[in-house]
Structures are given as C-alpha cells and as structure tokens.
N, C-alpha and C positions, 0 to 999 in steps of 0.2 A: 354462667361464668362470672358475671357479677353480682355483688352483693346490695341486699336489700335492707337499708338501716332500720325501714318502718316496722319491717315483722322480726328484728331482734326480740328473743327470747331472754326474760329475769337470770333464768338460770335452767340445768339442764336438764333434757326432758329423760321420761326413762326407756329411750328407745338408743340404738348406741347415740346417734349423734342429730341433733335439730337443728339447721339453720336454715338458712334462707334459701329458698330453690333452685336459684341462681347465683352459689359461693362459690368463690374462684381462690386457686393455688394461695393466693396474695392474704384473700377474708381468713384460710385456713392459719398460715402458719407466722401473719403478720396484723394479729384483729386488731380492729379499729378500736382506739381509743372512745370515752365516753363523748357525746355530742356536746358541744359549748352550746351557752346562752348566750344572749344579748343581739343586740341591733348589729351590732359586726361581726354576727358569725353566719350571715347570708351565702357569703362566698366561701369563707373558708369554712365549710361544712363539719368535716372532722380534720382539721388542719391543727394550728397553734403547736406547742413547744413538742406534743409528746406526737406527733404526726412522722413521718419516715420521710429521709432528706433525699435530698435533689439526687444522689450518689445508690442511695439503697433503694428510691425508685425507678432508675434506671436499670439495673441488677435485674430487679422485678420486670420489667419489660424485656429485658434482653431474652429473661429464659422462659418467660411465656410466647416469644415468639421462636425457639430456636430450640428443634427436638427430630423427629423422625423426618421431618421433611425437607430440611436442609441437606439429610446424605440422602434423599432422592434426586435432588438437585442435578446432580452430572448426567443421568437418564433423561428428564425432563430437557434440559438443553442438546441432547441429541435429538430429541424429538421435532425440535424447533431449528434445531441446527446451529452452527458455530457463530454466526453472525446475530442471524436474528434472534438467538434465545437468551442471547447476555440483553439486548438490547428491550427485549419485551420480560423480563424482569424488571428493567429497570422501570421502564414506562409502569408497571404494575404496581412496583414497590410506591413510586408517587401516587398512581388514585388508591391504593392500600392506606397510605398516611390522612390523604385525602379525608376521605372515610370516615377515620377513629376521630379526627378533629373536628367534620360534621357531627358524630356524633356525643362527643363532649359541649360543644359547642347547643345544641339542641337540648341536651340533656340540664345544661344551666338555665339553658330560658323557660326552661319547662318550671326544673326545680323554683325558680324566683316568682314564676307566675301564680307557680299555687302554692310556693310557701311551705316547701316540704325542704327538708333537710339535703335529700338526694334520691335522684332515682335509678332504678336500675336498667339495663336495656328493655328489656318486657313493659317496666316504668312509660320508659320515656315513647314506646311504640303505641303503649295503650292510650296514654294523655294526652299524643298526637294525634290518634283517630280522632280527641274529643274535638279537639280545632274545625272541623269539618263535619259541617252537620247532618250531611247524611250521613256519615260513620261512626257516630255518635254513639247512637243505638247498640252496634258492634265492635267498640269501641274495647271490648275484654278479650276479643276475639286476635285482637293485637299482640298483647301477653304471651294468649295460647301457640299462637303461630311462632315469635320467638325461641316461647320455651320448647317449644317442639324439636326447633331447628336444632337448638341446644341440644337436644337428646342426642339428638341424629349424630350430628359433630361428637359431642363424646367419646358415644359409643362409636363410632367411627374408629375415630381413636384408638380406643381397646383394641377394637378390630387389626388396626394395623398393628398396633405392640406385638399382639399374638402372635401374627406371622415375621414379624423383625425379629422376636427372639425362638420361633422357631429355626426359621433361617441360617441364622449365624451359629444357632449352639449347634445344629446339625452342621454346619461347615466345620466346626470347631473339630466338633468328637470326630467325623471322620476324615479328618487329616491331620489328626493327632500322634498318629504314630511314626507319621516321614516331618511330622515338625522339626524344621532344625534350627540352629541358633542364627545363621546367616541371614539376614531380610535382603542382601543384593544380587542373589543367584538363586530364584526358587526353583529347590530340587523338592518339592513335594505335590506335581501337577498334577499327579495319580493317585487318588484319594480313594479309603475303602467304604463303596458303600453302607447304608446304615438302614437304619428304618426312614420310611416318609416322612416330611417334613409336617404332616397331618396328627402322628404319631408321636410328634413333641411336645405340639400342643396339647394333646391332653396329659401329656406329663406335665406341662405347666401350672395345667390345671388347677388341683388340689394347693396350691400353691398359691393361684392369684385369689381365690378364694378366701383362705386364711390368710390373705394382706387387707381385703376389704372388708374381712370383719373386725378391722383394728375399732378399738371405742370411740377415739377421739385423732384425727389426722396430726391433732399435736404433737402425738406420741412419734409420729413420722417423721416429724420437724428435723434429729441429729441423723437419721439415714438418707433424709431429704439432703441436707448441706453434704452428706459423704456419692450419695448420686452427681451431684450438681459439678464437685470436683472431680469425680470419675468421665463423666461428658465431656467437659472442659479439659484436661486430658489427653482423652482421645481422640477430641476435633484438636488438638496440636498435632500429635502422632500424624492423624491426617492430611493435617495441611504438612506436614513435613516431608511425609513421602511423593504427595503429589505433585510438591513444587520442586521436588529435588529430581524425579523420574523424570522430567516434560521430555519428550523423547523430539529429535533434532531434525527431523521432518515431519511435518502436517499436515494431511490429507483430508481434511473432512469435511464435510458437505455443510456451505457455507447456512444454508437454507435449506427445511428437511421438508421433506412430503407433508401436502396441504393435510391429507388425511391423521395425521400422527399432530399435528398442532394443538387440537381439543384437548389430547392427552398431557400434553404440555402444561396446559392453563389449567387443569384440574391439579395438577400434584403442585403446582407452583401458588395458586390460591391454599393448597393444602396446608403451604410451609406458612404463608402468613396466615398462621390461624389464631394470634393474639388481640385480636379486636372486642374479646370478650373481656380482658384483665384491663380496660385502657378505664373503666369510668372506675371503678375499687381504685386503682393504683393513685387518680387522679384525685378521688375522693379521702384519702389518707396521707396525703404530704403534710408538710408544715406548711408550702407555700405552694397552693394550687395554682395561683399566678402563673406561676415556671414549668408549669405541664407542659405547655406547650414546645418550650425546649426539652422538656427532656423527652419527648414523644419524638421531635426532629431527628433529636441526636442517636436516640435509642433506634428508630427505625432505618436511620441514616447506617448505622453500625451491620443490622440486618441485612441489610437491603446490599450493603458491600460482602459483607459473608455470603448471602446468597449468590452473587454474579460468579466471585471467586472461586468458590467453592466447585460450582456448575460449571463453570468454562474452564476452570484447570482440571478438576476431577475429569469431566469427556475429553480432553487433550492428552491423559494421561493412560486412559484404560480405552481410549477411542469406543470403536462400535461393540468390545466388550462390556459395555459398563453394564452392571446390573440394578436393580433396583432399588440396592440400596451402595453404597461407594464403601463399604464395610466389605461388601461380599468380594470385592476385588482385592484386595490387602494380600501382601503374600503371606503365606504359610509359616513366617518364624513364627517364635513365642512371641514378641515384641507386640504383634501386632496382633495376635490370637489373642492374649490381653485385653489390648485395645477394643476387642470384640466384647469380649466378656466386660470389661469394663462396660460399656457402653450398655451391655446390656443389661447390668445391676441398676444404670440411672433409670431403662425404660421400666424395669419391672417395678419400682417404685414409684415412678410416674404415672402409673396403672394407676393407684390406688387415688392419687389426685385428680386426676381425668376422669376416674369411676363415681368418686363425688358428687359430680355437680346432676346429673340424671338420674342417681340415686335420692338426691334430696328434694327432685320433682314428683318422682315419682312414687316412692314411700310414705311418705305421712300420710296422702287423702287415703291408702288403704288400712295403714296402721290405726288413722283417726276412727275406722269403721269397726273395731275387733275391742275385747274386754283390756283391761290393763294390764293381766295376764298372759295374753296369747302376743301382748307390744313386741317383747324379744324376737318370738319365735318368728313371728309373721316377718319383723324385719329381716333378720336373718334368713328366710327363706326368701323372700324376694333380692336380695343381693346375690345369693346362689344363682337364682334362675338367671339372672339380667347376666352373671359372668358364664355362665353355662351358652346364654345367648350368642353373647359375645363372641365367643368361643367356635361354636357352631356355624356360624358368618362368615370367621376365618380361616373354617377348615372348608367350607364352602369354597369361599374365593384366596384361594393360598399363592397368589402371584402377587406378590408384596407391590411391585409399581404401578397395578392394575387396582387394587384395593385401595392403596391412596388417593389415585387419581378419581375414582369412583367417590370418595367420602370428600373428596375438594370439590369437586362437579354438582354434587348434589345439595350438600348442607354449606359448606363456609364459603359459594359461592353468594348466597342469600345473605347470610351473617357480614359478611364483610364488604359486597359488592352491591348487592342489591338494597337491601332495608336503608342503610343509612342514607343515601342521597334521595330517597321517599320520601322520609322521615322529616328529613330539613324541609321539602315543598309542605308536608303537612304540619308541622311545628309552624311555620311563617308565612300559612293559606291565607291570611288575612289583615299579614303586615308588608304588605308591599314588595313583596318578593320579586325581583328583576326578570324579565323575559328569559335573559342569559342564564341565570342560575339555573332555571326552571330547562332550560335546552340541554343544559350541560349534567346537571344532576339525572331527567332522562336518559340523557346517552349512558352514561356511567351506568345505571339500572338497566339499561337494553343490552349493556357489553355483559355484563355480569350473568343476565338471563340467555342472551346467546348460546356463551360459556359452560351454563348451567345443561342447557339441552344438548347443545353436539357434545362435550366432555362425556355425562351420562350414555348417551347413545354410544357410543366408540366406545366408552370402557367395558358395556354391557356384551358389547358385538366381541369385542377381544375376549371377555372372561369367557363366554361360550365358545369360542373357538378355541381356545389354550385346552379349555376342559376338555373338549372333543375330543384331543390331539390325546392328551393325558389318558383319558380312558383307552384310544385305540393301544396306546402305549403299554398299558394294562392288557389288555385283552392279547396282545402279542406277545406280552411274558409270559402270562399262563399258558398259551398255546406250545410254547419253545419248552416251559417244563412237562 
C-alpha cells in the first residue's frame, strides 16, 4: 500500500501496469514527482514546490481511511454496546494514530541512517530486523511477512466489496416495485424475493474483471473523483436520516455480551485500515514537517465520524442494524440512490484495492514467461485472483462476519501489531526507555489478543450462520 521510490521504473513496462509492490490509491492517481538533489533534500525526500499541500494531503487520508467500514460501524457498536463501544473506538482511534506516527517516525531514522530517499513499510520492517543481530540474517523475511499481510488485507477488501454490492443491489432490485417517493412512512416492508445474494456476485463478476484489466489506474483517475463524490453524498443522506429519526426513548444495552466484543475490534480495526497510505501521503507533501498535523487532524476527523456515525446509526435502527447501515435505509428512491451511489464508489474502489496485491504478486511470475506470453500471463492471473476473490465471498456472504474476519486477521498486524515492534527494533541500540518498551509491548499484545479471539468468533459465527443457511435450504426443497 505504500510506495517504493527505489524500484521506480524509466518508463513502462509491456505488461499492463509496473510499479512498485506496495503502490497505494495516493502513488496511483497522485505520482510522485522527480526526487531532489542536494544536502537539503534528506528530509524533504519528494517534497519542494511541486509536492501536494497540507489540504490535498489531508483529502488523501480522509479517503484512504473512510470506505466500507465506517457503515459497519453501528453493528460493531451494538456489539460492544451503547456505552462502551463509542468509548473503545475512541481509545482505539488514539493507539491507531499512535501507530502511523511510530511508524513515520521509524521510517525517517531508517531513511537517514542509510541514506536512502524513502522507505516503504516492507522497507522500513526489513532494515529494522538488520538493527538486531540475530535477525539480521532473516532480516528479508521482514518484507515478506508485510507484504503478505498486505495481500491478505487487500484482498480482504475485494472480499468484502463483493458482498456489499451484492447486498444492496439485491435489496435494491427487490423492493423496487413497492419504491415510493415518501422516505417518512415506509410502505415497502414486504419485498419480492429474488435470486441469492451469491447469484449477484457472479453477475458482478464479469464486470469487476473488465475493471481490473484497465492499463493504467490513471485512466481511473475522473471515475475515481465521480466515486469519491458519489460516497460523500451518501454518507450525508446518511447522516441526515439517522440524525433526524433518533427515536424519543432508548433502550439499549449499555455494555453488550463479553462474547460479541472480539467482533467488535475486528470490523472496527477493519475501518481504520489507512495505515498503509500514511508513509506515500507523507513522503509527497511540500512540507513533510506538517505531517504530523495533518495526520492529527485527518484521523481526528475519522475517529469523530467513526464514534457518530456508530452510536447514532445503533440508536437509530437499534438491535435491527445490519451489517452494513445502508441495508437499513427505507425503501424511497432517495435513498435507494443512496445505495446505488455508494455502490458505483465501491465498485471503482475494487480496482484500486485490487492493485496493490496484484503488483506483488504478478511480475515474479510474468518475469518467468517469454515477452510474448507477458500480456496473457498477466491477464490471466488478475482473472484468477478476482475469480478468488469472488469465490471467498460467495463462501462467507454475511457482510459483518467477513469484515470482522479480514480486521482480525490482517489489519490487526498491519496497524496494531508491526508498528510498535518496529520502533523497539529501529531503536535496539539507542537507548530505547524501559517505558516505551512496556508500552509498545502492550499495544503488540492488545493487537494480537484481538487478532485471535476476533478470528476465532468470526470463524465460530460463519459456521454456524452457514449451518443455519444450508438447514434453510434443505427445508425449501423439502416444502417444494
């Protein structure tokens, strides 16, 4: 998810698209200017005039952390409960910030000590094992584990899209016909069944396919800014009706069952899943100096749409809420829109999300094959990886259960666990404080905690929902 100045390419290769293994939304459709010379370009690595201001890196962090996990949000805080779930966002949203500023922070002392331009997270993990001399040896093995993590997350990702726009256009198409113009009296609760919501996705199919074999993501760039408006949008629509419904008594369980809390921290780690865009974003201002505000301020903005969003949305649709705060919306057009909107930004967002594991995983196979079969080869492995994809989601098709699973697993490590590692092993041999060293473990032990009970519960739920699902099955056939 982030970019790597070292393996910048002359010019383009002839496979659709080459860069670096780890290019993020930001490397795609906002590249980095040429690298400066001189004795004062240590810090400001790709800064100076033609670098992106204080305002348009902010932009860039708002919407690398603010997508499918945000309308999880009001689930997630039922899960946790009315009290505690706004409040353990917030605690989270601080060691999230935490985090990204370890790892900026790590990522300079690395850069200056070896006198590299910039490094990426894979960078700055592997350069960190070298601080420490028995991991020295194993010290590529740092790299790999990131970029793995990376895949994972990704595709993850995809994974959830799949079932978000399965979801909604399945709610769309059948309650399309009792639609009506009114959003404060929903007369459309009886909706006509349709096909599976399984049966969508592979209508999507053909579709998310031919978005990911676009040549160059650039070409994405004016559907990108019409997504980006489409989302922003709809998260008004949203917040409008939820703040406008709060309904005039409040019954809900202040604190929810110890057992449903894992679920919690997975889809809510899920939502801050920008910790990949923060060293790109960092590395391309004019004034890297100011990152750090606008890293505050940016997550600061987050971190309040997160709380809001999740304790109004559960106060609004209570122990109804679904997995995503879309699928509760009533039945006008207004807000059937709203759906559809939302889901023109994910399906475009596919194709930048589909990116970054694409460009790990493509070239060492491409690099093995004649110059001739480059095309095909790539081409067919972006098929298979979205075929993958696809096949995961039709798999686990409970949109709040598949989040919570890819938050649990991958962006608990990505965002929880490596960075406050990283700082003890970046500063093994500079005098690093007893404190830091206590405190950066805990942060690494909450995160891995996190990682296992999340995993385990969401794995225990998808089997069980499936079980429920197939009996469900098995009793329609019987009754026809």
């Amino acid at each position: 998810m982030t970019s790597n100045t070292d393996n910048r390419q002359d010019g383009p290769g002839p496979v659709l698209s080459r860069i670096s293994a780890s290019t993020s939304e930001a490397d795609v459709l906002c590249p980095a200017p040429p690298l400066p010379s001189g004795p004062d370009s240590q810090y400001e690595r790709i800064g100076g005039r033609t670098g992106t201001s204080f305002f348009q890196t902010l932009i860039h962090l708002l919407k690398g952390n603010i997508g499918t996990g945000l309308l999880g949000l009001p689930l997630a805080v039922r899960n946790a409960g009315l009290v505690l779930g706004p409040l353990s966002l917030f605690a989270m949203g601080i060691i999230a910030v935490h985090c990204m500023n370890l790892l900026v922070k790590c990522s300079h002392h690395l850069s200056a000590k070896l006198n590299k331009p910039f490094l990426d997270y894979g960078d700055a993990v592997q350069y960190g094992m070298e601080n420490v001399s028995w991991l020295r040896r194993h010290s590529i093995w740092g790299r790999r584990i990131v970029n793995v993590f990376l895949i994972i997350t990704q595709l993850g990702f995809c994974c959830v899209y799949f079932v978000f726009l399965s979801d909604n256009i399945k709610q769309v198409v059948e309650s399309s016909n009792g639609t009506t113009m009114s959003c404060h009296n929903n007369q459309t609760a009886v909706t006509v069944p349709s096909f599976d919501s399984r049966l969508y996705m592979l209508c999507f199919l053909p579709a998310v396919i031919l978005l990911v074999f676009t040549p160059n993501l650039k070409y994405l760039a004016p559907l990108s800014l019409v997504a980006n408006l489409a989302m922003c949008t709809s998260l008004v629509l949203i917040y409008f009706y939820c703040f406008t419904n709060i309904p005039n008594h409040i019954n809900l369980p202040k604190v929810g069952h110890a057992k449903d809390y894992p679920l919690f921290f997975g889809t809510a780690i899920f939502a801050f899943e920008g910790i990949g865009v923060v060293l790109p974003l960092e590395n391309k201002m004019q004034m890297p100096q100011s990152f750090s505000r606008v890293l505050y301020l940016g997550m600061g903005i987050v971190t309040f749409l997160y709380i809001s969003l999740g304790t109004v949305g559960y106060i609004t649709f209570g122990e109804a809420i679904g997995g995503s705060v879309t699928l509760n919306l009533p039945n006008c057009w207004m807000y059937q829109i709203v759906k559809l909107l939302y889901c023109f930004g994910i399906y475009i967002t596919f194709a930048l999300q589909f990116y970054v594991p694409a460009e790990i995983l493509i070239p060492p196979v491409v690099s093995r094959v004649s110059e001739r079969w480059e095309l095909p080869v790539d081409l067919l492995i972006r098929t298979a990886l979205v075929i993958f994809t696809c096949v995961l989601a039709i798999l686990i098709p409970q949109l709040d259960l598949v989040i919570s699973l890819v938050g649990s697993v991958s962006s608990s490590f990505l965002a929880l666990i490596f960075p406050p590692l990283l700082q003890i092993l970046t500063y093994h041999n500079e005098g690093l404080s007893p404190w830091v060293i206590v405190k950066n473990s805990l942060i690494s032990v909450i995160g891995f905690m996190g990682f296992i009970t999340g995993t385990y519960i969401s794995i225990t739920e998808i089997i069980k929902r499936n079980g429920r699902h197939d009996n469900l099955d098995v009793n329609f056939f019987q009754v026809q």
